[in-house]
C-alpha positions in Angstrom: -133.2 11.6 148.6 -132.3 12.1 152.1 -133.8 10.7 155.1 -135.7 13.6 156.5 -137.5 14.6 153.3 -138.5 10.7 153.0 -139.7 10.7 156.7 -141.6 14.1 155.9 -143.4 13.0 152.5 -144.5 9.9 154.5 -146.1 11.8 157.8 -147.5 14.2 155.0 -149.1 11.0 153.3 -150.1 9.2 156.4 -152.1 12.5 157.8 -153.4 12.8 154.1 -155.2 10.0 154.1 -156.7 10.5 157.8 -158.2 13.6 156.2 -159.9 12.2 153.3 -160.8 9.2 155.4 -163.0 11.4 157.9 -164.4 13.1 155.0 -165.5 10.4 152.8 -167.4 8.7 155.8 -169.0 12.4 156.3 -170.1 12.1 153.2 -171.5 8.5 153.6 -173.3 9.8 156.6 -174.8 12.7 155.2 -176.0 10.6 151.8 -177.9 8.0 154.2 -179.0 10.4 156.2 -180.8 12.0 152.5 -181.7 8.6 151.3 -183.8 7.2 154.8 -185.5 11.0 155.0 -187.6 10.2 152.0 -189.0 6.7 152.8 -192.5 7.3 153.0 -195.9 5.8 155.3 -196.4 2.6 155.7 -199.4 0.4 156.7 -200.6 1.0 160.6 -198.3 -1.3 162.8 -198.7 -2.4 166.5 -198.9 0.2 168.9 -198.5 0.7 172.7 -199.9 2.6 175.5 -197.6 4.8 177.3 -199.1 6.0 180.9 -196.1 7.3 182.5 -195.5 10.9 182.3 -198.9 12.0 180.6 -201.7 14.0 182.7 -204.8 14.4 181.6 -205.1 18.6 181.8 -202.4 18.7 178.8 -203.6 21.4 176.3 -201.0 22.1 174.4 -198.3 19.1 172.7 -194.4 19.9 171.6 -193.0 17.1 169.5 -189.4 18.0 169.5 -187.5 14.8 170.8 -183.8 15.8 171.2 -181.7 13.6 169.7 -179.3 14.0 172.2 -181.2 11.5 174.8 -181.1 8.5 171.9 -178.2 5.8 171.8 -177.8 4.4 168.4 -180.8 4.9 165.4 -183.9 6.9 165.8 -186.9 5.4 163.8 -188.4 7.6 161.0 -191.4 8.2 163.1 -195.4 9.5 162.0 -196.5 11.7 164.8 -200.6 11.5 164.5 -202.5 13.6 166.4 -206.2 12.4 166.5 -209.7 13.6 168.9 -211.1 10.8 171.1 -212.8 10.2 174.4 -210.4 8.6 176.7 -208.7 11.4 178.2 -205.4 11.8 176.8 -203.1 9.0 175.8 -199.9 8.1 174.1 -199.4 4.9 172.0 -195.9 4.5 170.1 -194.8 1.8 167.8 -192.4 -0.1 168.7 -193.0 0.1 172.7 -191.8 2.7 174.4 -190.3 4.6 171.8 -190.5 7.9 173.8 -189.4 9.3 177.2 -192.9 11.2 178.0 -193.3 14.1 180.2 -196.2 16.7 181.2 -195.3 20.2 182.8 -197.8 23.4 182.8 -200.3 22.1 180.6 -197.7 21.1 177.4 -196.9 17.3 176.3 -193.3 16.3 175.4 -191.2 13.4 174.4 -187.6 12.4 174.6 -186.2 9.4 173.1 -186.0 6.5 174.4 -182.3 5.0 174.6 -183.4 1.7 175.9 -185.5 1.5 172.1 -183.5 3.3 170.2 -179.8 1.4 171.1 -181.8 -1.8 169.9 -182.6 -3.9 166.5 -186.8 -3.6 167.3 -186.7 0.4 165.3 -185.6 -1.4 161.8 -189.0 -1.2 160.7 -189.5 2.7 161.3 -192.2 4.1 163.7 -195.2 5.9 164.9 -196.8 7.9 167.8 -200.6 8.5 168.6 -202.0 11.2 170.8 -205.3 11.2 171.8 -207.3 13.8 173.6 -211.3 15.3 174.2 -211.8 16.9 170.6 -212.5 20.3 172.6 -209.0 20.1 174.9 -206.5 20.5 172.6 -205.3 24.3 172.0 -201.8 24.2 169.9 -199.3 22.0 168.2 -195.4 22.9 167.6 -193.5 20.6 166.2 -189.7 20.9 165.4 -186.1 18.4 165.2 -187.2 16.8 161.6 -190.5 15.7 162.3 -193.4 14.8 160.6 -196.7 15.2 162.0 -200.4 15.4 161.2 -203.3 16.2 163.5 -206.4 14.8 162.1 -210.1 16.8 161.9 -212.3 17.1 164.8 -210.7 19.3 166.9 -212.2 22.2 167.5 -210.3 25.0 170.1 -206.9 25.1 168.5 -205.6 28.5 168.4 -201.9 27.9 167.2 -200.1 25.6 164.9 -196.1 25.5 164.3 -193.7 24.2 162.2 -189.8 24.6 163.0 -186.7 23.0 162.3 -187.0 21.6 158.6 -190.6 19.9 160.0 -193.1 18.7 158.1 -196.8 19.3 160.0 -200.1 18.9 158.3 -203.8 19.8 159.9 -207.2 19.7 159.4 -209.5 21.9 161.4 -213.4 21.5 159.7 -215.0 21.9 162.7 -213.6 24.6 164.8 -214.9 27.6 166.8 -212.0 29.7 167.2 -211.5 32.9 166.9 -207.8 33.6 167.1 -205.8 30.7 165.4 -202.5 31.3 164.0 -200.1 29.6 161.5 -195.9 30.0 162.0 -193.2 28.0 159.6 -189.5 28.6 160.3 -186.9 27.4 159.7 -186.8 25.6 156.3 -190.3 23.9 157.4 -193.3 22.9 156.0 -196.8 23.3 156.9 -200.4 22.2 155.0 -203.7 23.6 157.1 -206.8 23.2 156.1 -209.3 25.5 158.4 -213.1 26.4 158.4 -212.1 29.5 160.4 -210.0 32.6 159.8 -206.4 32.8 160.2 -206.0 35.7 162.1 -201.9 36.0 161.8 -199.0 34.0 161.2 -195.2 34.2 160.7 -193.9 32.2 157.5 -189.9 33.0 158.1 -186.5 30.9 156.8 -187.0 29.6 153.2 -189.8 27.7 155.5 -193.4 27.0 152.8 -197.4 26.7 154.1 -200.1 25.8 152.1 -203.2 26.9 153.9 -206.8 26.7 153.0 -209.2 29.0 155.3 -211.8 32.0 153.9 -209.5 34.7 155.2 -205.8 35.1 156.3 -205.1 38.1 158.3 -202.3 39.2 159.5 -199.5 37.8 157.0 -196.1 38.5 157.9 -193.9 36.2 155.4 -189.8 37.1 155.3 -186.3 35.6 154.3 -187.0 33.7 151.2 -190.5 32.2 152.7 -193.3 30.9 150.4 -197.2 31.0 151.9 -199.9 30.1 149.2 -203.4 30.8 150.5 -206.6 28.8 149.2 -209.0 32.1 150.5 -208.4 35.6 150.8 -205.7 37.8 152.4 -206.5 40.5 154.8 -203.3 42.4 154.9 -199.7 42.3 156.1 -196.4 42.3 155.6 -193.7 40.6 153.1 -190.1 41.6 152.7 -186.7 39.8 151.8 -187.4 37.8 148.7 -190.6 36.3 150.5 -193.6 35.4 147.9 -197.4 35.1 148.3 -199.8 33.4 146.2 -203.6 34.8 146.7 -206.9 32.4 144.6 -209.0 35.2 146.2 -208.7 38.8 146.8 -206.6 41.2 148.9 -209.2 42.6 151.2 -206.9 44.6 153.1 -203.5 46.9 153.1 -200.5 44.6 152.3 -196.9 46.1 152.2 -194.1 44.4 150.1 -190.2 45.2 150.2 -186.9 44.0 149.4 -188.3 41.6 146.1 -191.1 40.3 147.3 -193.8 38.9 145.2 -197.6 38.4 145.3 -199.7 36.9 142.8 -203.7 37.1 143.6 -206.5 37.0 142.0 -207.3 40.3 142.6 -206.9 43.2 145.5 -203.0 44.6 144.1 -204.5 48.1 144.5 -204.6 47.3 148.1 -200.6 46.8 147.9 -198.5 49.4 148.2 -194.2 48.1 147.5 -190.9 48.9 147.9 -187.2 48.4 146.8 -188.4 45.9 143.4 -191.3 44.4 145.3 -194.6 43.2 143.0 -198.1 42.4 142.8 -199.5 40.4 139.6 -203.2 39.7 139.4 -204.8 36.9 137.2 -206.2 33.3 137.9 -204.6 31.3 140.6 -204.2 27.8 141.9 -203.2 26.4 145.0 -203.3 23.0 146.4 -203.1 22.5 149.9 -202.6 18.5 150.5 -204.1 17.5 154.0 -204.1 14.1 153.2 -204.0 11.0 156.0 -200.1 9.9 155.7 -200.8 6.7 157.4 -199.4 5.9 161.2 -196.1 4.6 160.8 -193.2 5.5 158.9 -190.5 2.9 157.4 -186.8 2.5 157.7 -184.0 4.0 160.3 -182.3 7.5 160.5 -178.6 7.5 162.2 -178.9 11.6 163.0 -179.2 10.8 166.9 -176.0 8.9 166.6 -175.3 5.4 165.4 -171.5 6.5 163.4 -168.8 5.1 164.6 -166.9 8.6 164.4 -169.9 9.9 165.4 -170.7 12.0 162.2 -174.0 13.7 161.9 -175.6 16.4 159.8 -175.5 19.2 162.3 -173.7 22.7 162.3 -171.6 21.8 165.4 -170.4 18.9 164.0 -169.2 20.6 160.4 -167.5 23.3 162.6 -165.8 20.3 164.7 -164.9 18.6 161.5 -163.6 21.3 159.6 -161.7 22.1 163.1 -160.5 18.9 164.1 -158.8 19.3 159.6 -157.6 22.3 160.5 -155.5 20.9 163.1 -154.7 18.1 161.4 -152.8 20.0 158.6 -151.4 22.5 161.0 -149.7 19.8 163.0 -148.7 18.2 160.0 -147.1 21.6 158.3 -145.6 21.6 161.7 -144.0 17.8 161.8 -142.6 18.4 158.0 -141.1 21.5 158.7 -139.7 20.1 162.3 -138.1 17.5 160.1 -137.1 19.5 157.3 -134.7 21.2 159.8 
């Protein structure tokens, strides 16, 4: 064999195993990334009052840390949302966990890099947010989260779940009359109300469990699940979406594209298109509301923490499957360069 072929078949072999290098540690990433997700709560640890950054007129609370401000691990983190007395306060564990900041009424967090770049978030994490029991009016949560507001609030008029979230809340004591429940995104959200839902938006393959004595209002699409502990005024489903009733169908409720309800009973008020159903018969749903404890165990490396800097996210798949893309053109290139 001459020496240009031999020179080629190495460069070929070298560029090979570059390739498969990248993409086995991808893999690695994304299979601890899997495996820390479903550690579950632990026992309350040690928290710590945060004052900078929170005002006392916040009504409304986004937990969506971006990832983005953290250097190294994130904690898996319990978000808890609880009613108390002393204005409104922030506690995380370990210290200073979040970057916290208050603008036109809404609460938010960042991480902290100064936390997050160290060895003290090993043990996983939590956050508690307090506030008057009749202050609070709505909770969106997003960016992987798991949160839970406790009972005793009683104003809340919106509750969201985005970004493959996890939120759960219990309302038992609440005056509302317009309170609304959204999941999108590949989310998941468990509400337990003693008022009506008067709409909400279950979208993206994203599930909610909700127990209340009447949703109104339904609009569920693109493979989404709602399962309702109550009755169902009317609404909409289309696009594979599904709906499971233990009471009745009070009002008009229009199905398309394979969507499917099972109730108790109401399917005359149901009217369906393009292979949509209704089924009637005896019906369970469980909507679990249960405390999940304050803390959470163990580590995630999704804000970074990868020495290549792998993570889970769309932009860095495209980059990857970009970055081999140019890998094999330039080596197709080199081969044929010394082919020559």
């Amino acid at each position: 064999m001459s020496a240009k072929p031999r020179e080629a078949i190495g460069y070929l072999n070298f560029y090979f195993k570059v390739v498969m290098a990248h993409w086995v540690h991808h893999q690695q990433a994304l299979m601890v990334l899997f495996v820390v997700g479903s550690f579950m709560a632990s026992a309350d640890g040690n928290f710590t009052l945060i004052t900078d950054g929170v005002e006392n007129s916040i009504t409304s609370i986004n937990i969506n840390p971006d990832c983005k401000t953290a250097k190294g691990d994130a904690p898996n983190t319990m978000w808890t949302i609880v009613p108390g007395d002393g204005g409104v306060q922030v506690e995380t564990s370990p210290a200073d966990l979040l970057i916290v900041s208050s603008s036109g009424g809404t609460l938010s967090f960042e991480w902290n890099p100064a936390v997050t770049s160290s060895d003290s978030i090993s043990g996983g994490g939590g956050v508690k947010i307090s506030l008057p029991a009749s202050q609070l009016k709505s909770v969106t949560v997003g960016s992987d989260t798991v949160a839970q507001v406790l009972d005793g609030f009683t104003s809340v008029t919106s509750v969201e779940s985005n970004d493959s979230s996890t939120l759960r809340a219990t309302f038992t004591s609440s005056s509302s009359t317009d309170f609304t429940v959204d999941a999108h995104d590949s989310s998941e959200m468990y509400v337990k109300s003693n008022v009506a839902v008067t709409g909400g938006k279950i979208s993206d393959s994203s599930q909610a469990w909700v127990e209340t004595p009447s949703f109104s209002g339904v609009d569920v699409s693109d493979s989404g699940e709602l399962e309702v502990l109550g009755d169902v005024g009317g609404g909409s489903l289309s696009d594979s979406a599904t709906l499971t009733v233990t009471g009745t169908i009070t009002g008009s409720l229009n199905g398309s594209s394979s969507a499917d309800v099972s109730a108790s009973s109401g399917c005359d008020n149901f009217s369906s298109s393009d292979s949509a159903s209704c089924d009637t018969g005896s019906q369970s749903v469980v909507v679990d509301v249960s405390n999940q404890g304050e803390t959470m165990t163990g580590t995630t490396s999704a804000c970074g923490g990868w020495s290549f800097g792998w993570s889970s996210s769309a932009t860095d798949s495209k980059i990857t499957t970009t970055t081999v893309a140019a890998i094999a053109a330039a080596t197709t290139g080199a081969v044929a360069a010394l082919l020559i």
